[in-house]
Structure formats: C-alpha cells, structure tokens
N, C-alpha and C positions, 0 to 999 in steps of 0.2 A: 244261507238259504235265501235265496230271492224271495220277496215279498208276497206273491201269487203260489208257491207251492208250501210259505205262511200260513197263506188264509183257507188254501183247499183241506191242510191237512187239521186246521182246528176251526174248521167249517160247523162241526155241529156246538163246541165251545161258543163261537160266536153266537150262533144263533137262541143258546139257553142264556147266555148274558142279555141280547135284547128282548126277549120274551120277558125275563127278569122283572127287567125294566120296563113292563108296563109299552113294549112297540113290538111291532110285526115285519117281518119283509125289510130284511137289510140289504142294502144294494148300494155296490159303491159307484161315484159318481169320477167317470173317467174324463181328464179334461180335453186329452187326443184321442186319437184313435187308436196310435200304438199303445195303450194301455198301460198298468199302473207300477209295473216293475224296472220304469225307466227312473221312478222318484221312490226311493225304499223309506223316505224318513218320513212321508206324508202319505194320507191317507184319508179321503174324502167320504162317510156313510152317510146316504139316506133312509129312514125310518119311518113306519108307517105308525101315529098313535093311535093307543087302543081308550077305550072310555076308561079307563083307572088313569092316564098320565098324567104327569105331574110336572112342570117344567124342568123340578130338578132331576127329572128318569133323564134327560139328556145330558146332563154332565155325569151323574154316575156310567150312563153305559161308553162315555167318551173315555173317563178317567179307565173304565175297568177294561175295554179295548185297549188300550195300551199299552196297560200292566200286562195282556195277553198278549201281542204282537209285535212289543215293542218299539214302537214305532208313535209318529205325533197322529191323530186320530183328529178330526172335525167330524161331529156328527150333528144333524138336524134332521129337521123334518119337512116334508114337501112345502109347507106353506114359507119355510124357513131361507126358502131360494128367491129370486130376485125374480117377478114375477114375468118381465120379458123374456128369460131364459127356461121357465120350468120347464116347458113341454119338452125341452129340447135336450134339458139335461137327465131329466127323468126317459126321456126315449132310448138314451145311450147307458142310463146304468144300467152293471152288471149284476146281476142277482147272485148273490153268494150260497 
C-alpha cells in the first residue's frame, strides 16, 4: 500500500495519537513538490503544541506514528525547523 493511501485511510488514528499527545494540527512536511509516496520509509510531521506539552509528547507521538504506519517518522514542532526555512516549509505542508 503506498504510503499516502497509509495515512488517508488511518487519518483519524493519527490524529487521536497527536491530540494524545498533548499537539494539534499534524501536517507533514513535503520536501518536493511531487509529494511524499516517492520515499515510503520516511516521513516528516509537523505539530502544533497545546499548553499541557511536554518535550517528551514528541518522541512518544514519533515512536507511536510508527508503530501505526510503519514507516521511520521525524516529528517536531514549528519552532523545531531552521528558522530561514519555516515559512516556507510550513507553507508546503500538508494537513492530514
């Protein structure tokens, strides 16, 4: 199963794992434009924190994305991105 018909079809799994976890608004972060079923073993999230977070909510929702998907999982948070790129990568993610 390609990785995009992965994430459509446990779209709402995901989104109760980062709720979980203490974030909001999962959106993966595409590095081209041809999107993200070209690389099935990686997987880039971005995550919005809510006031309960805790530093370690992002490696639990990293590890537990995984365990669901399969797949190796980087997840952070907007501040988490290199500050010359954020607008830019946050412009391009996709909201799950």
């Amino acid at each position: 199963m390609k990785l995009s018909a992965k994430i459509k079809s446990k779209r709402l799994e995901i989104i109760q794992i980062v709720e979980k976890n203490h974030a909001l608004f999962p959106r993966i972060l595409l590095n081209d434009l041809h999107g993200y079923d070209l690389d099935e073993t990686f997987l880039e999230i971005v995550v919005d924190r809510t006031y309960e977070f805790m530093p370690e909510d992002i490696g639990k929702i990293q590890h537990q994305l995984e365990q669901l998907l399969d797949v190796a999982i980087y997840a952070c948070t907007p501040n988490q991105l290199p500050d010359s790129r954020r607008e830019k990568l946050l412009a391009i993610a996709k909201v799950i």
